[in-house]
MMTF fields as JSON, N, C-alpha, C and O atoms, coordinates in Angstrom:
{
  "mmtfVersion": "1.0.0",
  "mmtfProducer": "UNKNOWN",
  "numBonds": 323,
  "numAtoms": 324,
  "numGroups": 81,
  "numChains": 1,
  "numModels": 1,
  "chainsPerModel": [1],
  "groupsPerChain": [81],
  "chainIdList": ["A"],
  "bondAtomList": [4, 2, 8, 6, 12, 10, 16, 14, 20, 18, 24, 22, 28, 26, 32, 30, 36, 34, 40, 38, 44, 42, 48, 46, 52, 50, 56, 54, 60, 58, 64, 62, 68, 66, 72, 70, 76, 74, 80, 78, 84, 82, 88, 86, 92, 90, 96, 94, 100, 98, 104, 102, 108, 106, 112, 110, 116, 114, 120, 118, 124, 122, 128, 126, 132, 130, 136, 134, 140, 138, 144, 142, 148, 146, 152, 150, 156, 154, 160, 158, 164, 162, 168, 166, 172, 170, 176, 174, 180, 178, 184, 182, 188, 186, 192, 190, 196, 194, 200, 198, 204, 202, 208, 206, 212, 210, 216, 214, 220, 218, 224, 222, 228, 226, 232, 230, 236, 234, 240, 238, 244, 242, 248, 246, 252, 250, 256, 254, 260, 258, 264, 262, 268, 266, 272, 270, 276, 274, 280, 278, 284, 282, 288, 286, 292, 290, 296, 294, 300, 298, 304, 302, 308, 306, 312, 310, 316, 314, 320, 318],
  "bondOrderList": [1, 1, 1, 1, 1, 1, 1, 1, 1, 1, 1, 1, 1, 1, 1, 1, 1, 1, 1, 1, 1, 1, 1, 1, 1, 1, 1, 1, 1, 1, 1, 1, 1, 1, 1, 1, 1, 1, 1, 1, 1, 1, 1, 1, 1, 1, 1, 1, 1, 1, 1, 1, 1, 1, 1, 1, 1, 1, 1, 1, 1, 1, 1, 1, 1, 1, 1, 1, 1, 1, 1, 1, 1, 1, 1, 1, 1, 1, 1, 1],
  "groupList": [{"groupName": "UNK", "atomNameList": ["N", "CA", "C", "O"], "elementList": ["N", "C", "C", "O"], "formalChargeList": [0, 0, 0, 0], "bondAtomList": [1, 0, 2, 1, 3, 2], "bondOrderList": [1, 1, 2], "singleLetterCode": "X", "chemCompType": "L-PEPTIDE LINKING"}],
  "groupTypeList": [0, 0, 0, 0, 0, 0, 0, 0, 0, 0, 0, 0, 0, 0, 0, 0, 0, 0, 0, 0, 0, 0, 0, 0, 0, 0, 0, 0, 0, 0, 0, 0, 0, 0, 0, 0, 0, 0, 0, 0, 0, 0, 0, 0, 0, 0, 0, 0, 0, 0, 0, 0, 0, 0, 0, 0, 0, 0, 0, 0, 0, 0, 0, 0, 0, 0, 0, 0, 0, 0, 0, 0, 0, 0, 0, 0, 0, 0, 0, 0, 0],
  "groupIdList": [1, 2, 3, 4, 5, 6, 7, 8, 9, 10, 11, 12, 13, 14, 15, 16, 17, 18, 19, 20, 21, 22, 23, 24, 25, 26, 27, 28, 29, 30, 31, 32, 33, 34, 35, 36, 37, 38, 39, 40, 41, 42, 43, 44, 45, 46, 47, 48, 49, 50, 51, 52, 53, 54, 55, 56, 57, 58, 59, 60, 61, 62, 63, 64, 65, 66, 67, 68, 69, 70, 71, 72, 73, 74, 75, 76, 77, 78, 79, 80, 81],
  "secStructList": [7, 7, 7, 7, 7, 7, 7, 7, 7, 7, 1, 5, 6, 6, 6, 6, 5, 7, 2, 2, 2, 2, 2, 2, 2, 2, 2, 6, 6, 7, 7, 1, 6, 6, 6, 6, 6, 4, 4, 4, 7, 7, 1, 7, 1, 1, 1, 1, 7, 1, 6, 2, 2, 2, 2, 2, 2, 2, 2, 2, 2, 2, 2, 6, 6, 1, 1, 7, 7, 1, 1, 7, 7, 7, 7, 7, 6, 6, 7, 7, 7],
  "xCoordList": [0.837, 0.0, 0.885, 1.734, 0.6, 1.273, 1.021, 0.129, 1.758, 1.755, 0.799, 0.967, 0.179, -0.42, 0.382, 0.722, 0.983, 1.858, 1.13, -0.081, 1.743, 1.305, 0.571, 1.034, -0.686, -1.211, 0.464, 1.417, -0.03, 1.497, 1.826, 1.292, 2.623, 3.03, 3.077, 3.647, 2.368, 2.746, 3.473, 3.318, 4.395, 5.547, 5.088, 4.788, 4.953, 4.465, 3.508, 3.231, 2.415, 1.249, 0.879, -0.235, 1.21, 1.183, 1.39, 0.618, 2.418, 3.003, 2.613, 2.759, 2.209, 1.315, 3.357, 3.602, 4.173, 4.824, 5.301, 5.39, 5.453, 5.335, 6.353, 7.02, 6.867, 7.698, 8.721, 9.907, 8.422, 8.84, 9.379, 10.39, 9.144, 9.399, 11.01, 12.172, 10.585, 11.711, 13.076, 14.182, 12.652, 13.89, 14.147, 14.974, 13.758, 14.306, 15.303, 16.49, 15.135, 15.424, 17.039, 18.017, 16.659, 17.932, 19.033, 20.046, 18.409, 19.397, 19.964, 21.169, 19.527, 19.867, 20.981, 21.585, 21.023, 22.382, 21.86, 22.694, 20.401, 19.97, 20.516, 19.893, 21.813, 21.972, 22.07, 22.488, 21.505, 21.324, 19.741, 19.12, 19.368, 17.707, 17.132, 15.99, 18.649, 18.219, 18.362, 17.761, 19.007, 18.764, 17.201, 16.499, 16.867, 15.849, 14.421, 13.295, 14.66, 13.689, 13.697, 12.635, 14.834, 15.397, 14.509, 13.351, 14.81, 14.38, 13.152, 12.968, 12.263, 10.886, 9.483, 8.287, 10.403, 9.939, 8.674, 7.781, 8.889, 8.909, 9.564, 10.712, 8.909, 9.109, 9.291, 10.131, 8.769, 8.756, 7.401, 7.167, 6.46, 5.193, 4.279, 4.868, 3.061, 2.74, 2.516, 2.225, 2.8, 2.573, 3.839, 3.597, 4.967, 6.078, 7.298, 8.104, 7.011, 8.081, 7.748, 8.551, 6.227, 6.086, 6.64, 7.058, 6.848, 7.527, 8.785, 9.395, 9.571, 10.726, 11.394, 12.519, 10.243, 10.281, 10.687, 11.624, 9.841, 10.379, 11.672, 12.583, 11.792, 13.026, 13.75, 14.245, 14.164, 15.627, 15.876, 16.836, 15.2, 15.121, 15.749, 16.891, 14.736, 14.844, 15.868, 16.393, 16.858, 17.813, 18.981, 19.765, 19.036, 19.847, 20.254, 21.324, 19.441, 19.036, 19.465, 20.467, 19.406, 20.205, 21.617, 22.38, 22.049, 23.328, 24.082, 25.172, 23.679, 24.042, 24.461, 25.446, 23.284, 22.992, 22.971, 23.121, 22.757, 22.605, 21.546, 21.753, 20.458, 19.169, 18.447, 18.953, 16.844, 15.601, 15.111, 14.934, 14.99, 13.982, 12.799, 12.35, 11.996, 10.701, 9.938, 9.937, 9.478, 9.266, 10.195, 11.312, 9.229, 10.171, 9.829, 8.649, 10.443, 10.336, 10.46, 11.434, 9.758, 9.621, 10.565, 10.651, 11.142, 12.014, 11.109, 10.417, 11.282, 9.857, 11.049, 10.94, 12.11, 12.742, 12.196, 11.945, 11.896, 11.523, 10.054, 9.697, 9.256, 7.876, 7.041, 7.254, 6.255, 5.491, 4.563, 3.579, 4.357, 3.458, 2.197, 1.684],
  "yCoordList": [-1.177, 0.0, 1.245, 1.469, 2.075, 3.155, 4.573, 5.331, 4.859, 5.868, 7.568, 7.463, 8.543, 9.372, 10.453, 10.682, 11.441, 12.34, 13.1, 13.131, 13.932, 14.854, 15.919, 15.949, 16.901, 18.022, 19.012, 19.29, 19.198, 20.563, 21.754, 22.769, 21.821, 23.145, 24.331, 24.334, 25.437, 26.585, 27.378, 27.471, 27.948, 28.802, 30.086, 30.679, 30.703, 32.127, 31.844, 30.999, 32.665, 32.781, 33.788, 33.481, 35.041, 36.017, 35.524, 35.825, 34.79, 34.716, 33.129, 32.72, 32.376, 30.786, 30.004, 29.644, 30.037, 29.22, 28.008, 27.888, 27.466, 26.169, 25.487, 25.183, 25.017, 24.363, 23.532, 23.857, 22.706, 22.033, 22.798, 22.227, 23.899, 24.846, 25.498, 25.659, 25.636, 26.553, 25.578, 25.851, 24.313, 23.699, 23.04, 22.13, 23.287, 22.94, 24.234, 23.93, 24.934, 26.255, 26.641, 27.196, 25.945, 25.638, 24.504, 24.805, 23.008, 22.661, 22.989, 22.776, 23.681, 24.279, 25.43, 25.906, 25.711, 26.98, 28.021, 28.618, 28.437, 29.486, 29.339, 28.63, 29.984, 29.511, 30.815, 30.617, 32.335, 33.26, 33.621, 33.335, 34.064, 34.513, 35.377, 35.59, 35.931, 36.889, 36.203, 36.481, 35.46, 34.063, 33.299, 33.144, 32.957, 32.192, 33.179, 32.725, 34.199, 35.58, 35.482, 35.162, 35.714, 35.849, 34.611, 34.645, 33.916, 32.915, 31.979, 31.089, 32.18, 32.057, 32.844, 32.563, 34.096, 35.168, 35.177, 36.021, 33.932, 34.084, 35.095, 35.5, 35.44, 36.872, 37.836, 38.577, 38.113, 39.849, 39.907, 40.879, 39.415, 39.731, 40.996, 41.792, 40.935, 42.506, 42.78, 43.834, 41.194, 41.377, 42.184, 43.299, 42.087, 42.971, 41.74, 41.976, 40.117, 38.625, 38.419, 38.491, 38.082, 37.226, 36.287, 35.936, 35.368, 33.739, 33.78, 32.719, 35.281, 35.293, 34.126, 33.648, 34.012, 33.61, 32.484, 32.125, 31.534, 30.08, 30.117, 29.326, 30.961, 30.751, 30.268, 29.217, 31.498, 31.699, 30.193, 29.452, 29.984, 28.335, 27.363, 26.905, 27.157, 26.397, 26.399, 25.372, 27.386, 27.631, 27.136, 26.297, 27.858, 27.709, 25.789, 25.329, 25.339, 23.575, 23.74, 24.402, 23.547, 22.991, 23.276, 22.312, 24.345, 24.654, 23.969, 23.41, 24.031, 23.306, 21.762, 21.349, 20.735, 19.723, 18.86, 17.639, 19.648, 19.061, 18.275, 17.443, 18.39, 18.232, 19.212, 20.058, 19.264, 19.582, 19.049, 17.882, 19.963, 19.854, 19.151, 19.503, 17.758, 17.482, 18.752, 19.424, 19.041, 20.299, 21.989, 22.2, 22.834, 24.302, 24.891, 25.241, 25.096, 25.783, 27.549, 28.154, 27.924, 29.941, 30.543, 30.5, 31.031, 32.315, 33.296, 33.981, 33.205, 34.734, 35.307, 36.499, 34.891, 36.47, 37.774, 38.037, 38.952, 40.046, 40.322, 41.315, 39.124, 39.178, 39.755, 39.136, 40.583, 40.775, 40.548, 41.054, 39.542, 38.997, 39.087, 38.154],
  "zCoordList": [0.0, 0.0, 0.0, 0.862, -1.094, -0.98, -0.155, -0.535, 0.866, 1.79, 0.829, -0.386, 1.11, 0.751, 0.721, 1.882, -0.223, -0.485, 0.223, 0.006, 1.29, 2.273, 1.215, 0.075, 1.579, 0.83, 0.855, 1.583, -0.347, -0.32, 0.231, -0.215, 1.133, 1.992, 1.077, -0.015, 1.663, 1.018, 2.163, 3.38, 1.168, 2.413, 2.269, 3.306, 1.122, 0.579, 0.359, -0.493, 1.29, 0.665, -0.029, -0.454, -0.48, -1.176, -2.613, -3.524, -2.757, -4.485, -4.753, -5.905, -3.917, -3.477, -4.288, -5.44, -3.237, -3.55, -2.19, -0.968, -3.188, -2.057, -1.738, -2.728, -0.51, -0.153, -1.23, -1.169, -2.002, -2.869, -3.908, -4.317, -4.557, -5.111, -4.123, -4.498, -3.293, -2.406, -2.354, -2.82, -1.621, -1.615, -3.217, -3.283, -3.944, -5.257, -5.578, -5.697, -5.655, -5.498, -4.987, -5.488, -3.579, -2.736, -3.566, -4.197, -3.304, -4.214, -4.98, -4.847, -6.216, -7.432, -7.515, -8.476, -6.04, -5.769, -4.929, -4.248, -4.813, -3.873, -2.629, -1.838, -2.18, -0.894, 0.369, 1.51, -0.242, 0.421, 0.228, -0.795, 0.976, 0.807, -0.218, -0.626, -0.586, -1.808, -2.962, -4.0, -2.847, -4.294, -4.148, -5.147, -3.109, -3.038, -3.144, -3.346, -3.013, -3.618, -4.881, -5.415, -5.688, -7.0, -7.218, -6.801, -7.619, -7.858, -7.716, -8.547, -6.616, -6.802, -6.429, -6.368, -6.196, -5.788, -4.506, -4.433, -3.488, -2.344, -1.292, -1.476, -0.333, 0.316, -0.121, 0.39, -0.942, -1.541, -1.663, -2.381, -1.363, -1.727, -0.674, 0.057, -0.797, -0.51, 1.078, 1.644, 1.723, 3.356, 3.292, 3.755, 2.946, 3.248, 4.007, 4.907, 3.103, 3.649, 4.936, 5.867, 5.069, 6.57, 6.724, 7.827, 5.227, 5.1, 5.403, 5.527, 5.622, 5.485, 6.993, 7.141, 7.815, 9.161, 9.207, 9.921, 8.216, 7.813, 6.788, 7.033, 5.699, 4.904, 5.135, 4.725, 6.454, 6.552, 7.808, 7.597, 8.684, 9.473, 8.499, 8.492, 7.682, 5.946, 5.758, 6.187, 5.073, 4.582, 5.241, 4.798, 6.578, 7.798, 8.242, 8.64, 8.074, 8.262, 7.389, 7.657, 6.091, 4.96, 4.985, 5.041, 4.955, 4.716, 6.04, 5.921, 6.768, 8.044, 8.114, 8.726, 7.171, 7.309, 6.29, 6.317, 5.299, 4.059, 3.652, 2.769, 4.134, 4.465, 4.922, 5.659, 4.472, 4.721, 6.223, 6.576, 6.801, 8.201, 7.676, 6.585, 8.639, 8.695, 8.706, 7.675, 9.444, 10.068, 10.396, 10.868, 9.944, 9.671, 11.037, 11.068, 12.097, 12.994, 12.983, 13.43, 12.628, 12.555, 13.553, 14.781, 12.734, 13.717, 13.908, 13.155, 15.267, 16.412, 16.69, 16.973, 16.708, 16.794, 16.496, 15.32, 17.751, 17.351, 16.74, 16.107, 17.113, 16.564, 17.566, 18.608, 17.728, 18.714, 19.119, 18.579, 20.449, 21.031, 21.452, 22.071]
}
């Protein structure tokens, strides 16, 4: 029996890009946030990069690990409560 491909994460909801999109993105060489903007034009949208919260987690785990986090833990750094 084959397991059910999880519904697809959206990271940006402004520009509707989605997880799978992003770390493709990454592999491919995006390895600063302004590449991974460039490139799927996640966080620039008109909230003003709320997603930027998960990106940069995202990003941070990869370059770190060489792997994708299960789960994206949000940087609240500086968010107000």
């Amino acid at each position: 029996m084959n397991p059910r491909k999880p519904k697809q994460e959206i990271i940006c909801l402004c520009n509707n890009v989605s997880r799978d999109t992003i770390e493709a993105a990454i592999r491919n060489g995006a390895d600063t946030l302004n590449k991974i903007f460039d490139c799927t034009s996640a966080g620039v949208g008109p909230c003003g990069g709320s997603c930027r919260r998960k990106l940069a987690p995202l990003l941070e785990h990869y370059l770190a690990t060489g792997q994708f986090p299960e789960t994206i833990k949000e940087d609240k750094r500086g968010k107000k409560r």
